[in-house]
C-alpha positions as CSV (number, residue, x, y, z in Angstrom):
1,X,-112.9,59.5,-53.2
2,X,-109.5,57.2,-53.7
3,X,-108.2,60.0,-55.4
4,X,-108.0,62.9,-52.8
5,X,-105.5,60.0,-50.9
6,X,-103.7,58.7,-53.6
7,X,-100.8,60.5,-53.1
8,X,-100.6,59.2,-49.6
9,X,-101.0,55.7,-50.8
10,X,-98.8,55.3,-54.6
11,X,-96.7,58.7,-54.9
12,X,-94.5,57.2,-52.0
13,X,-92.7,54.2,-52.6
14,X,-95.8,51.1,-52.6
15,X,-94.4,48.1,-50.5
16,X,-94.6,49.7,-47.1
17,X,-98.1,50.0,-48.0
18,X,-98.8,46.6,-49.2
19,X,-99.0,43.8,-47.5
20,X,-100.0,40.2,-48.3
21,X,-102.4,38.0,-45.7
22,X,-102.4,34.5,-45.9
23,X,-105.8,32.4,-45.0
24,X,-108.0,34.9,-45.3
25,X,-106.5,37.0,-41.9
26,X,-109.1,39.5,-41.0
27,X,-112.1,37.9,-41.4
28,X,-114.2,36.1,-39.2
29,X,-116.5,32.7,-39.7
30,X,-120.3,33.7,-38.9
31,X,-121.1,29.6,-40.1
32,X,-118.6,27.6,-38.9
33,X,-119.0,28.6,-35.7
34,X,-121.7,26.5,-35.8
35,X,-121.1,24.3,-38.0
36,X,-117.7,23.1,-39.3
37,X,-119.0,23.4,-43.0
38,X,-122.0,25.6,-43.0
39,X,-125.2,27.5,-41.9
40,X,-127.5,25.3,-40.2
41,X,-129.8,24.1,-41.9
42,X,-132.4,21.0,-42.1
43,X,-130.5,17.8,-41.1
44,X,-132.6,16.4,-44.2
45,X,-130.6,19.1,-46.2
46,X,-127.7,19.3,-44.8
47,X,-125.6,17.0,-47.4
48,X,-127.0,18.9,-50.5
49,X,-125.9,21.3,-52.7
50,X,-126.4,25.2,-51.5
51,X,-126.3,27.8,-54.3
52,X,-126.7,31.8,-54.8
53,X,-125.8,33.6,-51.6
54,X,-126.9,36.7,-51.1
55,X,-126.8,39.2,-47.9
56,X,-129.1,41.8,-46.5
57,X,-129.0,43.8,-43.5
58,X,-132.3,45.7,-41.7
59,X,-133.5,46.6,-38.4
60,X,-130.1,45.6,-36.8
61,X,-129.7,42.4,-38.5
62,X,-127.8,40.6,-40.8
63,X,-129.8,38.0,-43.6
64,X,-129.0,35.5,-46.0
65,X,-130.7,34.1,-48.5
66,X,-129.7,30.8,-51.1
67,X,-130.7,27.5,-53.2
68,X,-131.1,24.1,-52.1
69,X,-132.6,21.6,-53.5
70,X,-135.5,19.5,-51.4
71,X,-135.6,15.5,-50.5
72,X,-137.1,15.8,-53.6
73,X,-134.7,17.5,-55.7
74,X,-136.5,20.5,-56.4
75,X,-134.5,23.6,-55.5
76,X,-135.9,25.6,-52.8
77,X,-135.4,29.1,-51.5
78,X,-134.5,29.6,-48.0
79,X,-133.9,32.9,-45.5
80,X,-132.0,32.7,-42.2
81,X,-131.2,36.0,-39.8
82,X,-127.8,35.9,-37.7
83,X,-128.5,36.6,-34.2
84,X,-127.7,39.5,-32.5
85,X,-125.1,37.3,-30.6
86,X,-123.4,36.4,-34.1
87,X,-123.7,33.3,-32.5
88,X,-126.5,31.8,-34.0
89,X,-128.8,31.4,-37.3
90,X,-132.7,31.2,-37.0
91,X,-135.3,30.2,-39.7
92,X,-136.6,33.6,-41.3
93,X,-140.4,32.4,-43.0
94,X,-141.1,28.8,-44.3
95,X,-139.6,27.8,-47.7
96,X,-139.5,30.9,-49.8
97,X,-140.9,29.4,-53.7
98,X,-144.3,30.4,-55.3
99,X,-144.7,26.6,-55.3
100,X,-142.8,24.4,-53.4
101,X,-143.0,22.1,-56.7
102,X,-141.4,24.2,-58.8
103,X,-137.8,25.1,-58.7
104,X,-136.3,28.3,-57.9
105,X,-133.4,30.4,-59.0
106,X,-131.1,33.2,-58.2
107,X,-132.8,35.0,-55.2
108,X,-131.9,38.7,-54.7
109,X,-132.3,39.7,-50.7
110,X,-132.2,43.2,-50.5
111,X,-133.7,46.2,-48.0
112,X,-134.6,49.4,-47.7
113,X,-135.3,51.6,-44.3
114,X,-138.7,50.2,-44.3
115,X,-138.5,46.6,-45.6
116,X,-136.7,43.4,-46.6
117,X,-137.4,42.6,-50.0
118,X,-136.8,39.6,-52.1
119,X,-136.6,38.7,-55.5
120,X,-136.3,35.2,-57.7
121,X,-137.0,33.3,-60.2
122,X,-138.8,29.9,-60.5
123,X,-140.4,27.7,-63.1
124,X,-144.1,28.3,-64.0
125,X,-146.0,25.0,-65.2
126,X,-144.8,25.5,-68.9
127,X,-141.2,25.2,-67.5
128,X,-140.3,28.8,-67.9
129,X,-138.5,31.0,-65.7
130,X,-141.0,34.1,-63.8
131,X,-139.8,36.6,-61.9
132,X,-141.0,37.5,-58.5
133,X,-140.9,39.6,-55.4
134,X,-141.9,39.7,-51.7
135,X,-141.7,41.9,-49.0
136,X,-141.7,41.1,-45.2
137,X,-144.5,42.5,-43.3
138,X,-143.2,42.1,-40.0
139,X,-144.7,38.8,-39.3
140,X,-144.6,36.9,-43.2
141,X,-143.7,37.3,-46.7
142,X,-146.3,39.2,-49.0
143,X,-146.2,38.8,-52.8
144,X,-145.9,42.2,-54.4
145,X,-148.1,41.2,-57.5
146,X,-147.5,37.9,-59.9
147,X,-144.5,37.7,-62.6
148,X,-142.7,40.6,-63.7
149,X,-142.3,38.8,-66.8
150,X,-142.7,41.0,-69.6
151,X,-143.2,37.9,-71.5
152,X,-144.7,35.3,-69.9
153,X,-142.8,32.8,-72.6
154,X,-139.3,34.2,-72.0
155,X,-136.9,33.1,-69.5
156,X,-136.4,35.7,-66.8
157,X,-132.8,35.8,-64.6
158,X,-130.4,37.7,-63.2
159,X,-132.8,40.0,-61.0
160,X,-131.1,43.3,-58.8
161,X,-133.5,44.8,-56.7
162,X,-132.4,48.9,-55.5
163,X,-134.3,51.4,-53.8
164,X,-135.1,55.1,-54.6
165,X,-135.6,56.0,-50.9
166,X,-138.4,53.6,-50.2
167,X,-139.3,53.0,-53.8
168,X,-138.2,49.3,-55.1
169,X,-136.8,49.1,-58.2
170,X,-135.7,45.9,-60.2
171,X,-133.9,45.3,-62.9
172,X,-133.3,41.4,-64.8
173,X,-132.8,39.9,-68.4
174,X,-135.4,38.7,-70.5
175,X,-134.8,35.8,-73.4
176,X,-135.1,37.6,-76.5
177,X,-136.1,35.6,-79.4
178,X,-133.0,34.2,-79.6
179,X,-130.4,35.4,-77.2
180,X,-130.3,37.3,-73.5
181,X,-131.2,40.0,-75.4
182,X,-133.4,42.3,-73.3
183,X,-133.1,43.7,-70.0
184,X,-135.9,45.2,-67.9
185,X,-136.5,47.5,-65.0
186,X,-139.6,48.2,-63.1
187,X,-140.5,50.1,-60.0
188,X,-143.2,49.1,-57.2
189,X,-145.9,52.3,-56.9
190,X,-147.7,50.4,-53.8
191,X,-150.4,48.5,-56.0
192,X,-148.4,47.6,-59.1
193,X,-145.1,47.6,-60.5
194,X,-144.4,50.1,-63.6
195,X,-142.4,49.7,-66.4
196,X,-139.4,51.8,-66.8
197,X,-139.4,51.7,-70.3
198,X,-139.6,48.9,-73.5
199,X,-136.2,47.3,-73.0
200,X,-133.0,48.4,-72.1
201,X,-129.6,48.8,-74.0
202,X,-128.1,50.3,-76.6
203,X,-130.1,48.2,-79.7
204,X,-132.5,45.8,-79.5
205,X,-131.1,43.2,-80.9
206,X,-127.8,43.8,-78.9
207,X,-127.7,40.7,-76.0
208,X,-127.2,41.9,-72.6
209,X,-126.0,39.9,-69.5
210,X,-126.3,40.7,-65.5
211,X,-127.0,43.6,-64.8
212,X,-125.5,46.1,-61.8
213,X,-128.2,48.3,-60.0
214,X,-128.2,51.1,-57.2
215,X,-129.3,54.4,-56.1
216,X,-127.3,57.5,-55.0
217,X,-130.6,59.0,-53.0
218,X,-133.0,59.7,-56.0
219,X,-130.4,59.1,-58.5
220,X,-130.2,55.7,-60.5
221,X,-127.2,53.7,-62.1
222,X,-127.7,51.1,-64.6
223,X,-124.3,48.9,-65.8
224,X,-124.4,45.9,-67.9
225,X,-122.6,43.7,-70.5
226,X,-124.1,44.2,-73.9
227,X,-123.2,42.8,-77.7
228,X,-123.7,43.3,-81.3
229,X,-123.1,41.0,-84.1
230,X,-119.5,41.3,-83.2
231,X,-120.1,39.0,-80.2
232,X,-117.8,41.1,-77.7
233,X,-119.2,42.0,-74.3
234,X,-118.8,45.7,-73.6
235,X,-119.7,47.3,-70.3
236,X,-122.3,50.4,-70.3
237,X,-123.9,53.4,-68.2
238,X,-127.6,54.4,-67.7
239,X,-128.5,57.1,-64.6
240,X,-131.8,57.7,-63.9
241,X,-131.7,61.6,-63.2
242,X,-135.8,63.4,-62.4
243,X,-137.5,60.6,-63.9
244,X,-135.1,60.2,-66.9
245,X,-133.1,57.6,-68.1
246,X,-129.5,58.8,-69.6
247,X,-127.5,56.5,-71.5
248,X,-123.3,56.5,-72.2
249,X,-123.1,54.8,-75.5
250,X,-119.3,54.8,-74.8
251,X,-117.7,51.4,-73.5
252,X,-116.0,51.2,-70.3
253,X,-114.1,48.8,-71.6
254,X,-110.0,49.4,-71.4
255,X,-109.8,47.5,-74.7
256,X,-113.6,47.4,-76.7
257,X,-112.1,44.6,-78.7
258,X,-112.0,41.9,-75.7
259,X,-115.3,40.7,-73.4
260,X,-115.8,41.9,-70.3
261,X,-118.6,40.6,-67.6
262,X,-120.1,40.8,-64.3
263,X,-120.1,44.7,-63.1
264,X,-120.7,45.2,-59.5
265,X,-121.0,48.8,-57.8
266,X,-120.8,50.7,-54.4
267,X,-120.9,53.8,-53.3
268,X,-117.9,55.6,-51.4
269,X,-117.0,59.3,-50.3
270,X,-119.6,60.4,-52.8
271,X,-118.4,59.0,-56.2
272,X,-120.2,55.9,-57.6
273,X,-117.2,52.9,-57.8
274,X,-117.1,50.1,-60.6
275,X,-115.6,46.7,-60.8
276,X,-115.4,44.5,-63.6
277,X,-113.8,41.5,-65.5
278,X,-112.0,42.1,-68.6
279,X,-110.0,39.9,-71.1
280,X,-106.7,40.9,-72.1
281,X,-104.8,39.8,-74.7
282,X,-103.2,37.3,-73.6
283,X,-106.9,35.7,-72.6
284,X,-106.5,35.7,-69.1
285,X,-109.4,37.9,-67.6
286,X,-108.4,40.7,-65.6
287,X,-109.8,43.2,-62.8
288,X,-110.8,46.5,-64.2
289,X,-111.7,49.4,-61.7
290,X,-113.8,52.9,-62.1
291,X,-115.0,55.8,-60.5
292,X,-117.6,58.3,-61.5
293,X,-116.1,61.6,-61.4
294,X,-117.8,65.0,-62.6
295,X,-115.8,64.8,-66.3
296,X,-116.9,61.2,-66.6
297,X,-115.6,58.0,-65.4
298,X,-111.9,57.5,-64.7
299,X,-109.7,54.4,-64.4
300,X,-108.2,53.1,-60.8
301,X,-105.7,51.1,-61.9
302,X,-103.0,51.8,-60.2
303,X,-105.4,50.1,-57.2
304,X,-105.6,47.0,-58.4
305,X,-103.0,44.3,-57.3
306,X,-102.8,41.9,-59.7
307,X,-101.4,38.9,-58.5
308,X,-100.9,37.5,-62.0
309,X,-104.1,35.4,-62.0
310,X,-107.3,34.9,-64.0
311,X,-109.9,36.4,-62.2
312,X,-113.6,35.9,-62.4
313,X,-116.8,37.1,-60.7
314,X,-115.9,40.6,-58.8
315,X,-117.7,42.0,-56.2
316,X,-117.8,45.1,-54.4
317,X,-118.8,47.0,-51.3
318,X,-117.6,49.5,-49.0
319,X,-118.0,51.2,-45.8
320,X,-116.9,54.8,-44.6
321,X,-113.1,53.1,-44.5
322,X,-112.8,52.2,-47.8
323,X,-113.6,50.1,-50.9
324,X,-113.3,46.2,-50.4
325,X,-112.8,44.3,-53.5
326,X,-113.1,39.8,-53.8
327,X,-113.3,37.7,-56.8
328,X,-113.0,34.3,-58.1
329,X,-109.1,33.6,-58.4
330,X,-107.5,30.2,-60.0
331,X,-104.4,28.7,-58.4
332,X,-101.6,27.2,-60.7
333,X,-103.8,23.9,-60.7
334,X,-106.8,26.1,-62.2
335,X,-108.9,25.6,-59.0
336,X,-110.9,28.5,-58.0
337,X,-110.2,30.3,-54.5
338,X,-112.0,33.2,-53.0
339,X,-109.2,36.6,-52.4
340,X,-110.3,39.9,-51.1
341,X,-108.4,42.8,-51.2
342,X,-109.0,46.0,-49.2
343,X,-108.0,49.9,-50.4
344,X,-108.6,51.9,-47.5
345,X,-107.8,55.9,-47.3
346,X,-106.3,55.5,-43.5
347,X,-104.6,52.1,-43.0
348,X,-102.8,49.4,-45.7
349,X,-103.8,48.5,-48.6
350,X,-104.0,44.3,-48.3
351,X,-104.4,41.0,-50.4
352,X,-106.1,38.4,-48.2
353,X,-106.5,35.0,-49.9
354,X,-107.7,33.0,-50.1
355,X,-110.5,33.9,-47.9
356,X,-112.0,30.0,-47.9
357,X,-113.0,28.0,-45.3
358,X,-110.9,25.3,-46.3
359,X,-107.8,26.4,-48.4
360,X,-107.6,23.3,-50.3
361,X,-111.2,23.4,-51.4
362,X,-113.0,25.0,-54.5
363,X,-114.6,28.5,-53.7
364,X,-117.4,29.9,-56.1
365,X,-119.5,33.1,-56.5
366,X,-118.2,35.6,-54.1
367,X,-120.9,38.3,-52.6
368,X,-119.6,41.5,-50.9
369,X,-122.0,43.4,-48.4
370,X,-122.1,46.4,-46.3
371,X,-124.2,46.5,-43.5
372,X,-124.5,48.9,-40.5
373,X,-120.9,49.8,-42.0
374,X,-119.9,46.1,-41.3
375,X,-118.3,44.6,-44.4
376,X,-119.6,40.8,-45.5
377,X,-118.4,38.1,-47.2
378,X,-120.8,35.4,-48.6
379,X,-119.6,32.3,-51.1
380,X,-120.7,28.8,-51.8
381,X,-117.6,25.9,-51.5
382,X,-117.2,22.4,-51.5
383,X,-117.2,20.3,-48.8
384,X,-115.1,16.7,-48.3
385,X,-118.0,15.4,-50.1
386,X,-117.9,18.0,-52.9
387,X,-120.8,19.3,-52.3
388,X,-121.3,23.2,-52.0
389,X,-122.3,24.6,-48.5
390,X,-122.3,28.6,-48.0
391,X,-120.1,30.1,-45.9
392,X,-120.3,33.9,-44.5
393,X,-117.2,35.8,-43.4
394,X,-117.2,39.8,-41.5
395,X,-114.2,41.8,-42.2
396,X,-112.6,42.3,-38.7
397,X,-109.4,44.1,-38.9
């Protein structure tokens, strides 16, 4: 883990170490290669907003998945695969919605050793947010049952698919009767999927936001933002150990008196890692790192560069080099850019921003994946027209 080097990184004096790269050095376009602004896509589409990136990588190859909305104006979920010559994208299925009528929402593309899996969300006739899931047979998309919903009446978002071994799992928020309040995880047993339990968190009438979700083999980790009557968004632990879920009722928080959002974990060298947002004082939000250690977590951050910035929207993933960190950051003006920053055991650690297409453009929900031990970049920006295309980066050092 980051601690067996730290020594080699911080006990020695830090600016050899660190170094600052401007325009996103070290990573390379997999879209506008093709396309000055973004993945191909239907000429009919091309001018319209794209939404939600998300990556997956299986059987060699590297997917992505997003929103648009039709001629129509109904957002539609669509799936392209990079070719093996990183030089082109291909079509992966037809439009991915339940009903091509009906919008669609915050698809999850995710894979295990077998299969790609997605998961979304899309308006049922009553206007109401169900949650589904596919899997890719090797020639089309199969649904793997009907809504998840717990309630077919409550809004379903934020969905997270992992996988114990070849076992699906998801995990998503539920509207409560009157807030976020719920959050759910099933797992697929072939036929059906099986609830994990009634509702998760603390209290149930605590609110909970997105969730983070992943496996360490067999072994499950649950984090999410949750709040009492108090209002204030603290970050929690489950792990699912022989069947059994275990909760830490203490916050992760550094200060359980200011909100904190949007947890993202990897895995690296053994020991689960956690990123997070976190308000300070002053009310600028803040990066806050973890790692899972045998005596409980413990806080990283000394390996946080914090460039004086509000920061928004973290993401992680990693590779057997190191941890890569990128988040929303705002520039003096208050416009949002995309930064990464790498923490690697053998070689710098390095501040690349921003990581944008286009320097002078807005750059929005960042997506970090590791694939075939590549590191990925995906984020939605505007174009000339300010409209948001998705771009895709790979980290090449």
């Amino acid at each position: 883990m980051l601690k067996k080097f730290r020594n080699f990184l911080f006990t020695l004096t830090l600016l050899p170490f660190l170094s600052f790269s401007a325009n996103g050095e070290g990573w390379v376009s997999l879209s506008d290669r093709l396309n000055p602004e973004t993945i191909p896509m239907p000429d009919t589409l091309s001018s319209r907003h794209s939404l939600s990136p998300t990556l997956a990588f299986w059987r060699g190859g590297l997917y992505a998945s997003w929103t648009q909305p039709d001629a129509h104006g109904i957002q539609q979920i669509y799936i392209k695969k990079l070719n093996r010559n990183q030089k082109t994208w291909e079509a992966f299925g037809k439009g991915q919605n339940k009903d091509r009528f009906s919008p669609a929402s915050t698809p999850f593309l995710a894979s295990n050793e077998k299969s790609l899996f997605l998961a979304w969300t899309e308006k049922n006739g009553n206007q109401v947010s169900q949650l589904y899931v596919r899997e890719w047979n090797g020639s089309e998309w199969i649904s793997l049952g009907d809504s998840l919903n717990v309630d077919s009446g409550k809004e379903a978002r934020n969905p997270v698919l992992a996988f114990s071994n070849d076992t699906p799992y998801i995990a998503w928020n539920e509207l409560g009767e009157k807030e976020w309040s719920r959050l759910y995880i099933k797992r697929w047993e072939g036929k059906s999927w099986i609830s994990e339990g009634p509702g998760f968190g603390l209290e149930n009438q605590h609110t909970t936001m997105a969730p983070g979700f992943i496996f360490e083999g067999r072994k499950g980790h649950l984090v999410w933002p949750e709040a009492d009557g108090t209002r204030v968004f603290q970050i929690y632990h489950a792990a699912l150990e022989d069947g059994k879920w275990f909760f830490q009722k203490k916050s992760l928080n550094k200060d359980v008196q200011m909100q904190a959002f949007n947890p993202s974990m990897t895995l690296f060298n053994g020991a689960l890692y956690l990123i997070f947002q976190e308000k300070n004082r002053e009310g600028d939000f803040k990066l806050q790192l973890r790692h899972l250690a045998p005596e409980g977590w413990k806080n990283d951050p000394e390996e946080i560069i914090d460039r004086g910035a509000k920061v928004f929207n973290p993401t992680l993933a990693s590779n057997r080099r190191g941890l890569m960190l990128a988040w929303e950051e705002r520039d003096p003006q208050g416009h949002p850019k995309i930064v990464a920053q790498s923490i690697f055991p053998a070689g710098t650690t390095k501040v690349m921003a921003p990581i944008n297409a286009d320097a002078d453009r807005v750059g929005l929900s960042p997506f970090l994946f590791s694939g075939d031990q590549e590191i990925y970049l995906a984020w939605k920006e505007n174009n000339q027209d300010d409209l948001y295309q998705i771009h895709i980066k790979k980290y090449s050092p």
